[in-house]
C-alpha positions in Angstrom: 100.0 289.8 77.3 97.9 288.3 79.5 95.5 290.0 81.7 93.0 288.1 83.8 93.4 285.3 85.3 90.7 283.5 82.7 93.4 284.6 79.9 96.4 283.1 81.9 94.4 279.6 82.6 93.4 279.1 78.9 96.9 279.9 78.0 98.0 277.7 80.7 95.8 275.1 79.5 96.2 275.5 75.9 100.1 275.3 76.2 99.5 271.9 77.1 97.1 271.0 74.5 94.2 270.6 76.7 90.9 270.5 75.7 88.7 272.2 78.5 86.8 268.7 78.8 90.5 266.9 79.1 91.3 269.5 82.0 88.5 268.4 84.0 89.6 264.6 83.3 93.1 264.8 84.7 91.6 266.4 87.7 91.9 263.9 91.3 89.2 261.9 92.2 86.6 263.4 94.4 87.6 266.9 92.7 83.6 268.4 91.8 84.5 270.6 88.9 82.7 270.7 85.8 83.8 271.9 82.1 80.9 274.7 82.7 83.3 275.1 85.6 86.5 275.4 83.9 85.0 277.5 80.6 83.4 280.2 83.4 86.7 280.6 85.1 88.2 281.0 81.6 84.9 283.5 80.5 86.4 285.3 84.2 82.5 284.7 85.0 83.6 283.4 87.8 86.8 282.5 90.1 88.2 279.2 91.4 88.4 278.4 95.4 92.0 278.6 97.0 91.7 274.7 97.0 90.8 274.9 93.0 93.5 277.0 92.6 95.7 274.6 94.1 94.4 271.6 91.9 94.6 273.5 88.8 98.8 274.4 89.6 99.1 270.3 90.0 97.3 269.5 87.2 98.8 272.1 85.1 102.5 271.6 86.4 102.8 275.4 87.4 106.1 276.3 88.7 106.3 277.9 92.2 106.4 281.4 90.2 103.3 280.5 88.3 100.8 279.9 91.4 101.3 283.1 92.9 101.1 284.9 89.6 97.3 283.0 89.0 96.5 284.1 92.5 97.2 287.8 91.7 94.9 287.8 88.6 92.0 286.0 90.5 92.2 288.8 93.1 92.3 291.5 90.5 89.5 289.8 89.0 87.7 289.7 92.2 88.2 293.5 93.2 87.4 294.8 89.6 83.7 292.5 89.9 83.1 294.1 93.1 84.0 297.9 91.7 81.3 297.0 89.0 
């Protein structure tokens, strides 16, 4: 089960047999993330901007259901790294 939102994006991006690197290619134009990016979201080193989130979902093809779900680990994420 997955339980961060790091878990849920590899899985996401695994399920479409992308390579980290790959992600980052498929990404718009003008869109400033890096692999180091990508692996520290995944690492749940750090967490992607509202606007990230949103580029991720179209590059990804998440369903409606799926944003909100990513959203929800990314807080959960955020609150637990504050508690620490």
């Amino acid at each position: 089960m997955v339980e961060t939102f790091g878990e849920y994006l590899k899985a996401a991006r695994m399920a479409q047999g992308l390579s980290q690197v790959a992600l980052v290619g498929l990404a718009p134009a003008g869109w400033s993330v890096s692999q180091t990016a990508v692996s520290a979201w995944e690492r749940d080193e750090r967490i992607p901007t509202v606007g990230q989130l949103a580029q991720l979902a179209e590059i990804l093809g998440w369903t409606p259901g799926e944003l909100p779900r990513a959203v929800t680990l990314v807080a959960a994420n955020e609150a637990s790294r504050r508690a620490s």
